[in-house]
C-alpha distance (Angstrom), angle and dihedral (degrees) to the residues before:
residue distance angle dihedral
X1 . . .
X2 3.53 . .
X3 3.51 99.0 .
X4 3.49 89.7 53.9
X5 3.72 96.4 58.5
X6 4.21 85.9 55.4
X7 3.38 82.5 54.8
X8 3.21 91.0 55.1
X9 3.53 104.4 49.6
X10 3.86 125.7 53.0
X11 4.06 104.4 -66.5
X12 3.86 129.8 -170.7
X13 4.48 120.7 -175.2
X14 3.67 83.3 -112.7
X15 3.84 96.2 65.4
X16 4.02 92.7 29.1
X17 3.83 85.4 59.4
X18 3.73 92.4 51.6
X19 3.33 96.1 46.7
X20 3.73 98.2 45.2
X21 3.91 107.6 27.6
X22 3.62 97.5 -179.3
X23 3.77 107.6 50.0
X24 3.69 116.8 106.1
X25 3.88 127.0 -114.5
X26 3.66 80.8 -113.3
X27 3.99 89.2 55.3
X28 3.57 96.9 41.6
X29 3.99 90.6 44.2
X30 4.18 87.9 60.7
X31 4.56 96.5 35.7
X32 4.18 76.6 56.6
X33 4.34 93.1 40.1
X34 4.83 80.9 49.4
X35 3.76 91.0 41.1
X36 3.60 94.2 43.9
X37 3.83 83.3 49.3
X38 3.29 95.4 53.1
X39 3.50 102.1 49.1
X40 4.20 90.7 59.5
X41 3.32 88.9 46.5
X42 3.77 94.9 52.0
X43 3.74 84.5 42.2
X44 3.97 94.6 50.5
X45 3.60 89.8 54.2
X46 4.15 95.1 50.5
X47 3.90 80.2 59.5
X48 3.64 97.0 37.9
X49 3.30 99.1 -119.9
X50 3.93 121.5 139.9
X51 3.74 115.0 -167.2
X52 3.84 94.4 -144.6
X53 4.14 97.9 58.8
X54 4.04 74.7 52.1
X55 3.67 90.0 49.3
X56 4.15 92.4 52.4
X57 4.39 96.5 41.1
X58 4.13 79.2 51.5
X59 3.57 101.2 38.2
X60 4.21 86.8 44.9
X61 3.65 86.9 55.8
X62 3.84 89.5 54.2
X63 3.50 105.5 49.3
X64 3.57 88.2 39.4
X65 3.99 89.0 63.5
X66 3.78 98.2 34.6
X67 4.17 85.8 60.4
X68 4.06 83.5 51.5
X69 3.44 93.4 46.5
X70 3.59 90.4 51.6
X71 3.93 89.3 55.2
X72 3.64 93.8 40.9
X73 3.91 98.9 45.9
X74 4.39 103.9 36.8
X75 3.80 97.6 19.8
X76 3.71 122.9 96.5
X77 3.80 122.5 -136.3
X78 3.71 95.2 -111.5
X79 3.71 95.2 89.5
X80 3.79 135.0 110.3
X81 3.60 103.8 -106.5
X82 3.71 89.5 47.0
X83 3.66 85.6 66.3
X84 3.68 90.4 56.2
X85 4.02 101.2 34.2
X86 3.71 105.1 33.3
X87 4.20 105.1 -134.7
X88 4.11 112.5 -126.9
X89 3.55 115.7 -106.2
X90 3.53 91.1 -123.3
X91 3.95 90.4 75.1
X92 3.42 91.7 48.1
X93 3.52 91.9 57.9
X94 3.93 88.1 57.8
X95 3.59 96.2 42.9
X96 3.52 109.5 154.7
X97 3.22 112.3 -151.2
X98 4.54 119.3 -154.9
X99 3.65 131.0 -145.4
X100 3.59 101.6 -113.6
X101 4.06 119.5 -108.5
X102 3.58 141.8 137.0
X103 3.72 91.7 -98.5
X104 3.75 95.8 45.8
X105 3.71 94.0 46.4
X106 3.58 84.5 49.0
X107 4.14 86.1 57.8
X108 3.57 95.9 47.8
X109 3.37 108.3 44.7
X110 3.88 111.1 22.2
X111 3.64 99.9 31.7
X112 3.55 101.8 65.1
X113 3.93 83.9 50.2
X114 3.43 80.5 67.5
X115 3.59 108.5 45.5
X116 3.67 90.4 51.2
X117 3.56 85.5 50.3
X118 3.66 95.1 53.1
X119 3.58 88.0 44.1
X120 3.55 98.3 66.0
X121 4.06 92.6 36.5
X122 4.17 80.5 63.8
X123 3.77 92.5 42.2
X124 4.11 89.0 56.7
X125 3.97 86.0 49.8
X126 3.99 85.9 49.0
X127 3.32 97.1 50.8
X128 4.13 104.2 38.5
X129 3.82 94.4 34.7
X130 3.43 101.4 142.0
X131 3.67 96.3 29.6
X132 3.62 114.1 69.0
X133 3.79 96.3 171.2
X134 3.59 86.4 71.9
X135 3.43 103.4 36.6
X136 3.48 86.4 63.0
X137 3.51 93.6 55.8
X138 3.67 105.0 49.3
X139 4.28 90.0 41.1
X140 3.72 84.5 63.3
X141 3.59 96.5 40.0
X142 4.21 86.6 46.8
X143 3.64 91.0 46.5
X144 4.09 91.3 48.5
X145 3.88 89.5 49.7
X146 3.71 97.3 44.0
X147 4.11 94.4 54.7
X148 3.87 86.8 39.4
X149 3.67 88.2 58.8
X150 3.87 91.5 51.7
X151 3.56 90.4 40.4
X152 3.92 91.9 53.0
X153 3.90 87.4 54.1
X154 4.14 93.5 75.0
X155 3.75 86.9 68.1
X156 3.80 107.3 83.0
X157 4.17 93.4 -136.8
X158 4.00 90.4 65.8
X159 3.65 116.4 79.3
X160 4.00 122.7 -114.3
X161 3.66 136.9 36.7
X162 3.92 124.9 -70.3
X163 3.82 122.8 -127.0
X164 3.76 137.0 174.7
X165 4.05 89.3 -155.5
X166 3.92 93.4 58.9
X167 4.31 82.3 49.0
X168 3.62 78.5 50.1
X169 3.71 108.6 44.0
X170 3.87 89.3 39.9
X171 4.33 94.5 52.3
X172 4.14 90.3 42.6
X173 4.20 80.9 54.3
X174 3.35 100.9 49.7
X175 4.07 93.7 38.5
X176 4.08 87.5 45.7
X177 4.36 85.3 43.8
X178 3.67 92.6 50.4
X179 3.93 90.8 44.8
X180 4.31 89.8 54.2
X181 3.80 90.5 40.2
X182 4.05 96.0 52.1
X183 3.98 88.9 39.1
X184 4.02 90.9 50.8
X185 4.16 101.9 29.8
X186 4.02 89.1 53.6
X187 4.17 95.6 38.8
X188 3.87 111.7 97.4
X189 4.05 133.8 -156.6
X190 3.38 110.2 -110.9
C-alpha cells in the first residue's frame, strides 16, 4: 500500500531509494515505468480520454486499408467496383499477380470481406465506447446489414458476386471479435 501511494504522488530514484533501500536499480527502474503509468492513466481519465476507444478508431482505420490494399495490390481491374471507382494506374503498375489455390483465393477474395467487416465492428466500438447500450444496438443492426448485403448479391439485379465463404469469414470475425472484446472489456489491472 505504501508503495502505491509513491506511485501516486510525484516520485524521483532519489526519493524511491530512500524510501526503499533495498530494491534494485532494476526494481526501482520498473516501480518508476507503473508509477509513470499510472500517472497518464490518471491523467487520460481527467481528460476523458481512454486509450483503448483510441486503439479501435485507429485499428478501424487499419484494417479498413489493409482490405483496400488487398484489392488494390492482388486484384485485377476487371472487377465491379472498378467500374464504379476507376483504380489509379499506379496500382496497376504493381499488380501483383497470385498463383491460384484454394487458400489464396480464399485471401483475395474473402479476406478483405472480412477486414472491412472487422473494420466497421471496431468503428461501432469507436464510436459508442462508453455506451454499451448502444453499441449493442448498432453491432446488431451492422451485422444485419452487412449479411443482407451479401444476401442481396444472389439476386442477379444487385451488384457483386455472392459467396457462402465471405458469410463465413465475416460470422467467424465477428464471433472471434466479440470473444477478444468480452475477454479484454471485463479484465481488470491489478
Amino acid at each position: 500500500m505504501l508503495v502505491y501511494k509513491h506511485m501516486q504522488n510525484n516520485i524521483n530514484l532519489k526519493h524511491l531509494h530512500c524510501t526503499f533501500p533495498k530494491l534494485t536499480e532494476e526494481n526501482q527502474f520498473y516501480v518508476l515505468a507503473i508509477a509513470e503509468g499510472l500517472k497518464y492513466t490518471q491523467r487520460t481519465k481527467k481528460m476523458g480520454i481512454d486509450i483503448r476507444r483510441q486503439l479501435y478508431g485507429f485499428a478501424s482505420f487499419v484494417v479498413l486499408f489493409l482490405g483496400i490494399g488487398i484489392y488494390l495490390l492482388f486484384r485485377n481491374t476487371n472487377m465491379l467496383i472498378f467500374e464504379q471507382i476507376p483504380k489509379l494506374e499506379f496500382f496497376n503498375k504493381i499488380y501483383l499477380p497470385v498463383k491460384h489455390s484454394v487458400f489464396s483465393s480464399m485471401l483475395l477474395f474473402n479476406l478483405p470481406d472480412a477486414l472491412w467487416f472487422l473494420s466497421g465492428i471496431f468503428f461501432i466500438r469507436f464510436l459508442w465506447f462508453n455506451n454499451k447500450k448502444w453499441q449493442v444496438i448498432y453491432l446488431i443492426s451492422f451485422y444485419g446489414i452487412a449479411f443482407f448485403i451479401e444476401a442481396t448479391q444472389l439476386f442477379e439485379n444487385v451488384p457483386g458476386t455472392f459467396d457462402v465463404l465471405d458469410l463465413l469469414f465475416m460470422s467467424i470475425t465477428a464471433f472471434v471479435e466479440g470473444l477478444l472484446y468480452k475477454k479484454l472489456s471485463t479484465r481488470r489491472i491489478k
